[in-house]
ROSE-4610 file (N, C-alpha, C; in Angstrom, 1 decimal, always signed):
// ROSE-4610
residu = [X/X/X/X/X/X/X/X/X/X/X/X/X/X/X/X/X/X/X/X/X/X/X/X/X/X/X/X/X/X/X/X/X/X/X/X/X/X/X/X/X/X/X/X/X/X/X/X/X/X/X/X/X/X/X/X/X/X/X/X/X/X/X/X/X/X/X/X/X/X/X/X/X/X/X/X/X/X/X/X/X/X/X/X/X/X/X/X/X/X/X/X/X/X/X/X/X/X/X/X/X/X/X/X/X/X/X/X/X/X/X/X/X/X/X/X/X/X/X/X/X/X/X/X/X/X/X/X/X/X/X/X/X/X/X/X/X/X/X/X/X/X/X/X/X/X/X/X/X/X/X/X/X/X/X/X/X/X/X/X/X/X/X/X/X/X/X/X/X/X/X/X/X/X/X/X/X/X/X/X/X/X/X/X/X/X/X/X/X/X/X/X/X/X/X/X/X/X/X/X/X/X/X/X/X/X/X/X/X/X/X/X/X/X/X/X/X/X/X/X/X/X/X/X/X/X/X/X/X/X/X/X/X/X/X/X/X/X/X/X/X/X/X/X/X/X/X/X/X/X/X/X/X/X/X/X/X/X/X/X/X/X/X/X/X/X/X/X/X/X/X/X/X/X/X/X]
num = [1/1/1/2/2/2/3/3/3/4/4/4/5/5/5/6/6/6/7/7/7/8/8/8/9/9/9/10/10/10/11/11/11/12/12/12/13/13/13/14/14/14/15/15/15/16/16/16/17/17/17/18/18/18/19/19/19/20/20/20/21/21/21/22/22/22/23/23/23/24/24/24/25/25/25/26/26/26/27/27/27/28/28/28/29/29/29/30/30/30/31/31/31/32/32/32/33/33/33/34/34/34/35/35/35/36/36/36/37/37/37/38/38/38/39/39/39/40/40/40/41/41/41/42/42/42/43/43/43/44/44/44/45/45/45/46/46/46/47/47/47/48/48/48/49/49/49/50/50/50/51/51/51/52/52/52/53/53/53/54/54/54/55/55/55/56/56/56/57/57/57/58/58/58/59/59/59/60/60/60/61/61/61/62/62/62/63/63/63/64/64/64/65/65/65/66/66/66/67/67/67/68/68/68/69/69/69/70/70/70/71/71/71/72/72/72/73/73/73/74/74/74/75/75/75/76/76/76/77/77/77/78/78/78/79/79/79/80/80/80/81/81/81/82/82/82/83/83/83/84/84/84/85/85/85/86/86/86/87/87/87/88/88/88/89/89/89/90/90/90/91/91/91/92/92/92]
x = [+30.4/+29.1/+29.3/+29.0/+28.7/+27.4/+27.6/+26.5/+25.7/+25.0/+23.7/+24.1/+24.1/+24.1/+22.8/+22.9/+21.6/+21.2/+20.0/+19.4/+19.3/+19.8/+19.5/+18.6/+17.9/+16.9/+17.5/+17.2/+17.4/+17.0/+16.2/+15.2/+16.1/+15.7/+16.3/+15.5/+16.3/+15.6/+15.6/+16.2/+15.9/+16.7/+17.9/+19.0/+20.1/+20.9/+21.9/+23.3/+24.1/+25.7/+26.2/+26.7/+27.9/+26.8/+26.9/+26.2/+27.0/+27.4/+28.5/+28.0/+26.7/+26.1/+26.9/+27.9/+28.8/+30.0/+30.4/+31.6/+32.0/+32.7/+32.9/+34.4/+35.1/+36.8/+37.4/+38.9/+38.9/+40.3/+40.5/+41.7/+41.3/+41.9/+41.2/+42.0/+41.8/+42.1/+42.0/+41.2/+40.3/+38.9/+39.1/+38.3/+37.3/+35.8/+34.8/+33.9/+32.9/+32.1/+30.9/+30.0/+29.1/+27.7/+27.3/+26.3/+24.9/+24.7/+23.3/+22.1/+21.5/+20.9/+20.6/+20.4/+20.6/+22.0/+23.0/+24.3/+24.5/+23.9/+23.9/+23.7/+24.4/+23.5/+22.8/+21.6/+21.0/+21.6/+21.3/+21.9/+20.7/+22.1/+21.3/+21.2/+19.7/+19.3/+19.2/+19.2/+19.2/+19.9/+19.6/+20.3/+21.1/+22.3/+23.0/+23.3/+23.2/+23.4/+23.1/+21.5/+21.0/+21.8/+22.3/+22.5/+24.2/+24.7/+25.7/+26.2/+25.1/+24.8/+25.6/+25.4/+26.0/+27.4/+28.1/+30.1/+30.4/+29.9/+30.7/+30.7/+29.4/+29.3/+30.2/+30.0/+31.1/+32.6/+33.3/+34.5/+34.7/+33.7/+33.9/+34.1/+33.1/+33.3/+34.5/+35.2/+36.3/+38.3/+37.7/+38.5/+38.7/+37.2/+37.6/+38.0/+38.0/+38.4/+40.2/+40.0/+41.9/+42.5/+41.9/+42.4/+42.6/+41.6/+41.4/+42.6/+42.8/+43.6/+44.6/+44.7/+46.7/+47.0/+45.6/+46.2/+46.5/+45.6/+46.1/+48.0/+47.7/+49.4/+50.6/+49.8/+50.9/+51.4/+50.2/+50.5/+51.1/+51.4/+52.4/+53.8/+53.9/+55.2/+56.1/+55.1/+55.7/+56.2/+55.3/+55.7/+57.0/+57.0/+58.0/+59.6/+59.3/+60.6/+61.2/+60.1/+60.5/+60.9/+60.1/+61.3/+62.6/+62.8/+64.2/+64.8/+64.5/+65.5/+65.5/+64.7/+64.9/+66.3/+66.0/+67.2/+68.3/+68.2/+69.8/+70.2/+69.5/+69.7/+70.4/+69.9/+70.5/+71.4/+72.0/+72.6/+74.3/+73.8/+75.1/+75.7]
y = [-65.5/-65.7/-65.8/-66.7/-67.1/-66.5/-65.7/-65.3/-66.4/-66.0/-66.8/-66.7/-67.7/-67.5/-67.4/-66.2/-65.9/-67.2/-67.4/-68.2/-67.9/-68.8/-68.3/-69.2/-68.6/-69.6/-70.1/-71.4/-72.3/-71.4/-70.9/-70.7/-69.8/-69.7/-69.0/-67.6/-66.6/-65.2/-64.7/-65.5/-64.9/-64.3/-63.7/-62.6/-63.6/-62.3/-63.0/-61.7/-63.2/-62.2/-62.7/-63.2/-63.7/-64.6/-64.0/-64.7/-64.8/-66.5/-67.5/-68.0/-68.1/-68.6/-68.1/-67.4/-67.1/-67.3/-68.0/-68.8/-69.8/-69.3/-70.3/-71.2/-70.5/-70.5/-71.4/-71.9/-71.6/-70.8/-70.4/-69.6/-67.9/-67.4/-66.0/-64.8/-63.6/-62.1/-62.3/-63.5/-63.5/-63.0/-62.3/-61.1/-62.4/-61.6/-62.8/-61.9/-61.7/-60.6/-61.4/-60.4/-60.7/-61.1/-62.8/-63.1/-63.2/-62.8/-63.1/-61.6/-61.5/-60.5/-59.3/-59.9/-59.0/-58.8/-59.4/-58.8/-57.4/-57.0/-55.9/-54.7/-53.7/-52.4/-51.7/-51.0/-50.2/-48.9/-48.4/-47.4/-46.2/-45.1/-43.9/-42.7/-42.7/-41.4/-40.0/-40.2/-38.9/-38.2/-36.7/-35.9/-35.0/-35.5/-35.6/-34.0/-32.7/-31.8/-30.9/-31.1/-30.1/-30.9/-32.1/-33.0/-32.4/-32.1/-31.2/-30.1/-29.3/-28.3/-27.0/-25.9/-24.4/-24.4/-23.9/-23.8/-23.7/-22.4/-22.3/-23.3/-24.0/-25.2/-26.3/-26.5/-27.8/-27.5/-26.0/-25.6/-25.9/-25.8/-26.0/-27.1/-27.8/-29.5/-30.2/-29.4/-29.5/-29.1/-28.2/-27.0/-28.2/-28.7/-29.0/-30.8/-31.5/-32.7/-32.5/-31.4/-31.4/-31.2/-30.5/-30.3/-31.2/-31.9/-33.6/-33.9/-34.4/-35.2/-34.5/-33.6/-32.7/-32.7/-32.6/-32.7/-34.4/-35.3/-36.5/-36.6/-36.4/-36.2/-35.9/-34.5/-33.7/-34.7/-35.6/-36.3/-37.4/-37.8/-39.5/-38.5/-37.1/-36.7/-36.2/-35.8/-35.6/-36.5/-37.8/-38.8/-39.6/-39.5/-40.2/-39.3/-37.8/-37.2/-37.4/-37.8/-37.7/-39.4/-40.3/-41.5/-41.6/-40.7/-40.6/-39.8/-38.7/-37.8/-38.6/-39.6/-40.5/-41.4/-41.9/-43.0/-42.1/-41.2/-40.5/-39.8/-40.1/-39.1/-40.7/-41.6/-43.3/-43.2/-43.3/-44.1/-42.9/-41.6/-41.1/-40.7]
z = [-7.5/-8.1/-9.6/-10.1/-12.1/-11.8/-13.4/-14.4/-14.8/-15.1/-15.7/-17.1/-17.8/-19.7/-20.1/-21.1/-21.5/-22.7/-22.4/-23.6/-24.9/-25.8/-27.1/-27.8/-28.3/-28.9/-30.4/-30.2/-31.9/-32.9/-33.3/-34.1/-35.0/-36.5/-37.5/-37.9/-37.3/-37.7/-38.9/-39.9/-41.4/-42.0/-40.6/-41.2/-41.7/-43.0/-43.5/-43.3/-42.4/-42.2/-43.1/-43.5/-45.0/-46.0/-47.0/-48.1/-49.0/-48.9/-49.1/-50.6/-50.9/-52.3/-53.8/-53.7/-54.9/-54.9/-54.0/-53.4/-54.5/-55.9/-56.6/-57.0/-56.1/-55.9/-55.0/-54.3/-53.2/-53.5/-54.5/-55.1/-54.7/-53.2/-53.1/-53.9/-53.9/-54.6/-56.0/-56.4/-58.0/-58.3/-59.0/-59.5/-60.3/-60.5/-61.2/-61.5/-63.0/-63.1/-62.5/-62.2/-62.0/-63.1/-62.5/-64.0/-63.4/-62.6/-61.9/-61.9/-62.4/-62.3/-61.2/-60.3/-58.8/-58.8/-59.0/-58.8/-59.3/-60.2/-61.2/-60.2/-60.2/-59.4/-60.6/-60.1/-60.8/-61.1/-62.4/-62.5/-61.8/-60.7/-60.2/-61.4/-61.3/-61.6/-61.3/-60.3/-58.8/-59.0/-58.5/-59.1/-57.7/-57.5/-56.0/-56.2/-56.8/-56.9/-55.6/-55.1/-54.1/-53.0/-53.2/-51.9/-51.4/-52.7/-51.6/-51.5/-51.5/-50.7/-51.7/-51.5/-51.8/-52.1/-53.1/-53.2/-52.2/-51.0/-49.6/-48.7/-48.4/-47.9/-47.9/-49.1/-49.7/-49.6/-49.5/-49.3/-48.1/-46.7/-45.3/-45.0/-46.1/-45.2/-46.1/-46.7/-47.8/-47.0/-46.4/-45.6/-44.1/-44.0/-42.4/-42.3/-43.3/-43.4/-43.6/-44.7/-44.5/-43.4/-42.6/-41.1/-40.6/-40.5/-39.7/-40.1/-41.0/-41.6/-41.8/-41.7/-41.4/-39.7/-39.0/-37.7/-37.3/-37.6/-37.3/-38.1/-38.9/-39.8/-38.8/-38.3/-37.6/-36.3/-35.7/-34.7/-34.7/-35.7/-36.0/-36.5/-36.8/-37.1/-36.2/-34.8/-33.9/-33.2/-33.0/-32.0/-33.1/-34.0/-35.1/-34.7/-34.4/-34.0/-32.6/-31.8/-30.3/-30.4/-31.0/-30.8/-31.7/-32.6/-33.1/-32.1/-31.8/-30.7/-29.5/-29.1/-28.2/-28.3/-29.6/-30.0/-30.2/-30.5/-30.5/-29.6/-28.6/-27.2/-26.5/-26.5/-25.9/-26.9/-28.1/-28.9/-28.6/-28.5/-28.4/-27.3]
């Protein structure tokens, strides 16, 4: 049994995936400032202070990303010894 292909309609919904309109090159990893006024970011005022949270707080989610990222570590250093003890367990 074939599926049915869903219909797509022609019509232009307004969204934009690549906005190609500053495409001035075809020379790529060249850097170009920006001259257009919306290119500009606004400068933040906001005061990101209450946003992250109490010293203890910030030590936890400080404390627990190192983890993350020492246990993923730990797991490419293990499988990195079991295929050397592998090759030197064949090789000798």
């Amino acid at each position: 049994m074939a599926r049915e292909r869903e219909h797509f309609e022609d019509e232009d919904d307004g969204r934009t995936i690549a906005d190609m309109s500053d495409v001035r090159s075809a020379v790529p990893f060249t850097l170009h400032r920006a001259n257009r006024e919306e290119d500009v970011l606004p400068d933040s005022t906001r005061d990101v202070r209450e946003e992250l949270g109490d010293p203890d707080e910030r030590l936890m989610v400080i404390l627990g990303s190192l983890k993350a990222a020492l246990s993923v570590g730990l797991v490419y250093v293990v499988v990195f010894g079991l295929f050397i003890a592998l090759l030197l367990y064949l090789w000798c």
